[in-house]
C-alpha positions as a printed Julia matrix, in Angstrom:
212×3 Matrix{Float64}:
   4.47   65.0    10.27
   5.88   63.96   13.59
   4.34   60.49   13.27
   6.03   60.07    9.59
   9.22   61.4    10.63
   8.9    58.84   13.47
   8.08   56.28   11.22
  11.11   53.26   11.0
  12.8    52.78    7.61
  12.64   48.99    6.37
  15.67   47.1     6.33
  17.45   47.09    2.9
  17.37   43.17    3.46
  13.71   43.23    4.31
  13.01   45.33    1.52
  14.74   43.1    -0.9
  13.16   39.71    0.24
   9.35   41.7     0.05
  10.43   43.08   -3.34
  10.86   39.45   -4.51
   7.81   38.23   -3.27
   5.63   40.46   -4.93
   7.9    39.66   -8.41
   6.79   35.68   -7.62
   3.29   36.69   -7.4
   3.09   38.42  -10.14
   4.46   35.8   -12.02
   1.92   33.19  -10.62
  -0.42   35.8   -11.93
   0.22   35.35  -14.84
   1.11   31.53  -14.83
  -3.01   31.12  -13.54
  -3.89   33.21  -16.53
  -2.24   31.97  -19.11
  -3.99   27.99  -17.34
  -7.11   29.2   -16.57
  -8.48   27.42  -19.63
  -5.91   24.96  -20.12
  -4.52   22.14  -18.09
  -0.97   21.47  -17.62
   0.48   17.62  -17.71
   3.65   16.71  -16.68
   5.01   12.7   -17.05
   6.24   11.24  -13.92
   8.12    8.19  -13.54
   6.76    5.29  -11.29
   8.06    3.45   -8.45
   8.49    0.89  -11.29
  10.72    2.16  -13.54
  12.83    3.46  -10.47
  12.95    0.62   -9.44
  14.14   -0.87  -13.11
  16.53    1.95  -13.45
  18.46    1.75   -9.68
  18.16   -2.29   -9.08
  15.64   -2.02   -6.55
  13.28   -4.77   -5.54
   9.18   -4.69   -6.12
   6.65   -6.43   -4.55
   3.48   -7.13   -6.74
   0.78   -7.73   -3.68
  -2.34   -9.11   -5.18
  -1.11   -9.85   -8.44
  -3.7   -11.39   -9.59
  -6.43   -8.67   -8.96
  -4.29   -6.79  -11.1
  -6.14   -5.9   -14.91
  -5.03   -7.77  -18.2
  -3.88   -4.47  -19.74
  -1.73   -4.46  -16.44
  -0.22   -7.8   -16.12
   0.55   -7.77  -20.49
   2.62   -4.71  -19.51
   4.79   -6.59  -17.24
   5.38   -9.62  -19.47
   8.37   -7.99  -20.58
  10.19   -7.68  -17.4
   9.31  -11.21  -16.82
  11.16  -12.28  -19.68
  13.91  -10.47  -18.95
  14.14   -7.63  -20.89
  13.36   -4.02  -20.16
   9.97   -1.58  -20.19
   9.53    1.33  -22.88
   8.01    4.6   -21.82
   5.6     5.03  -24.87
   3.65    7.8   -22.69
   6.61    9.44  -23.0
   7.43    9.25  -26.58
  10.81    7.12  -25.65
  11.74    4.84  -28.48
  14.41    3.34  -26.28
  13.68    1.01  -23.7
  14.74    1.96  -19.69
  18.47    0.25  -19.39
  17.36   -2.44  -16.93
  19.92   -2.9   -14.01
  21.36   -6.68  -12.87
  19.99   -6.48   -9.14
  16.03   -5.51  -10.23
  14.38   -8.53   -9.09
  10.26   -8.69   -9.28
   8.43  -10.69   -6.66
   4.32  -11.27   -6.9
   2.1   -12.18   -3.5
  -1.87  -13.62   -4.65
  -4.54  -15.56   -2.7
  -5.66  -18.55   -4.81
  -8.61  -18.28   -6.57
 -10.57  -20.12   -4.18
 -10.9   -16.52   -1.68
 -14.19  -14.96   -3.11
 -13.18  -12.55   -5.84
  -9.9   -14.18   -6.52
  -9.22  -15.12   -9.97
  -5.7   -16.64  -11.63
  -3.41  -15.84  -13.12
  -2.95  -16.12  -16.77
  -0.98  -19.12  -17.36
   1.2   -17.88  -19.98
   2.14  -14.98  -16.84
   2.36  -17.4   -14.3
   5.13  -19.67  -15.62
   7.15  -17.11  -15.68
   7.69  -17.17  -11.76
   9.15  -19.2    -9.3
   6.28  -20.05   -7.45
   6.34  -21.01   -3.69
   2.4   -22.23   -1.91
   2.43  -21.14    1.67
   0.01  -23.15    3.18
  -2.9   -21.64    5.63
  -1.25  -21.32    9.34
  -2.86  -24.55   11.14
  -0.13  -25.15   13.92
  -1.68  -23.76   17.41
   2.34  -22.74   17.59
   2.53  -20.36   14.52
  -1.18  -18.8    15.13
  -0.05  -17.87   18.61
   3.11  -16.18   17.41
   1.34  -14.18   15.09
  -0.59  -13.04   18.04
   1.5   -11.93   19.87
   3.66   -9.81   17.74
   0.75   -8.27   16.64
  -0.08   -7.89   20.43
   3.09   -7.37   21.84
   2.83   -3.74   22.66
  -1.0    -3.79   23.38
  -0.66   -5.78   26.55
   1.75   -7.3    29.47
  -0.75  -10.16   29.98
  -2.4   -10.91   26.63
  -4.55  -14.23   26.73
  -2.57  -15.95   23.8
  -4.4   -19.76   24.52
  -7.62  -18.54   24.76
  -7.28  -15.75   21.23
  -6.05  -19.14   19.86
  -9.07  -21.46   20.89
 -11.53  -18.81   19.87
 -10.16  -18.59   16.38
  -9.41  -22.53   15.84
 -13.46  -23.05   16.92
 -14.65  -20.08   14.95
 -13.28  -21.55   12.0
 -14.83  -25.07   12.74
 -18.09  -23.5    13.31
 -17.71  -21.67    9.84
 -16.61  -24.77    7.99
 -19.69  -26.93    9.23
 -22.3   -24.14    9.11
 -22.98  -23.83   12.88
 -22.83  -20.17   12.39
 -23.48  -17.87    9.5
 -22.89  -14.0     8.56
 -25.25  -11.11    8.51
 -26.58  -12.61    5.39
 -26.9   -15.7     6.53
 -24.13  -16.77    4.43
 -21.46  -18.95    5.79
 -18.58  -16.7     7.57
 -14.89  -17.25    5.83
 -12.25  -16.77    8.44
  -8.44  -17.08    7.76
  -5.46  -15.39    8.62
  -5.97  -12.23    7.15
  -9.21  -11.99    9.3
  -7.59  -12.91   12.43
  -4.51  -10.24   11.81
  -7.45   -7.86   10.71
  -9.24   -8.31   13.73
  -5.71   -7.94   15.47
  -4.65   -4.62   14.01
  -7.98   -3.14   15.26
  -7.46   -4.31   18.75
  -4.02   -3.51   18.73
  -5.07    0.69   17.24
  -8.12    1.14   19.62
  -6.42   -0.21   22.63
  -4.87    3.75   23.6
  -8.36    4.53   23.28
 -10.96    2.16   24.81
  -7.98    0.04   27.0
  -7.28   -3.91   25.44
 -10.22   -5.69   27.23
 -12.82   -3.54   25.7
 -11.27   -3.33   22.35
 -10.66   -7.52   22.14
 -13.72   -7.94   23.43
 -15.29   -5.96   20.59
């Protein structure tokens, strides 16, 4: 009796917030119940149609990987007009805004696993060729932005060299893969190859990790 009349009192406060707690559980109770054999859908709205909606800009990268179902569903936009939200039942189409603007980036379909687009899809863009970085110059900037932070003394000329004569190695079949199929190297595998040097370096330190 001494212990119980020693015993504290909860707070009114304390009381309330525990109180409401047990009033959410019960109701999630009863929510998992009622959805035990049943699943729940809700429909969300993309980055797309945000992006539709508030005049925002969207980058497509790999366009051309993209499916036919996928690409047909953009024609739309491409033409100007707007998208409809048939998931949704809408029979109205999202109000497009003025400043949406829809960009596309696609390797051609030389890259193994590359196909084009469809032409009726592709005429619809401005389209711009960026041609593969050549210029001893621009492969050495890439370098060393990628770089930048790795190292105080990174070895720009020599990264350089050893990509321009992999390349040439891999284009006259002095060297071949695994498979012993002929290696394709190109900028994305040089900023590949980059990247890893530049997110191992903390690690293994930057000799070992551009050395491997």
């Amino acid at each position: 009796e001494k212990a119980a009349s020693r015993k504290k009192r909860m707070r009114p406060q304390l009381q309330r917030e525990w109180e409401h707690f047990a009033r959410a559980v019960e109701h999630f109770e009863v929510r998992r119940e009622q959805l035990k054999n049943n699943f729940a859908f809700a429909f969300v709205e993309g980055a797309l149609v945000n992006a539709v909606r508030n005049g925002h800009w969207v980058l497509l990268d790999e366009a051309n990987l993209a499916s036919s179902q996928t690409l047909e569903s953009l024609s739309g936009l491409l033409e100007g007009g707007s998208i409809y939200l048939t998931e949704r039942g809408d029979v109205h189409p999202v109000e497009r805004h003025p400043d949406f603007r829809i960009f596309a980036c696609m390797n051609p379909a030389t890259d193994i696993g590359k196909k084009d687009l469809p032409p009726g899809l592709r005429n619809r863009f401005t389209e711009f060729y960026v041609h593969e970085l050549e210029s001893r110059e621009d492969i050495a900037t890439v370098i060393t932005s990628y770089l930048k932070r790795s190292s105080t003394s990174i070895p720009v000329n020599e990264i350089v060299d050893f990509y321009v004569k992999a390349k040439a190695a891999a284009a006259d079949g002095t060297i071949s893969d695994g498979a012993k199929q002929k290696p394709h190297f190109s900028l994305r595998t040089l900023c590949r190859a980059l990247s890893y040097v530049r997110d191992v370096t903390p690690q293994y330190g930057f000799k070992r990790a551009l050395y491997d």
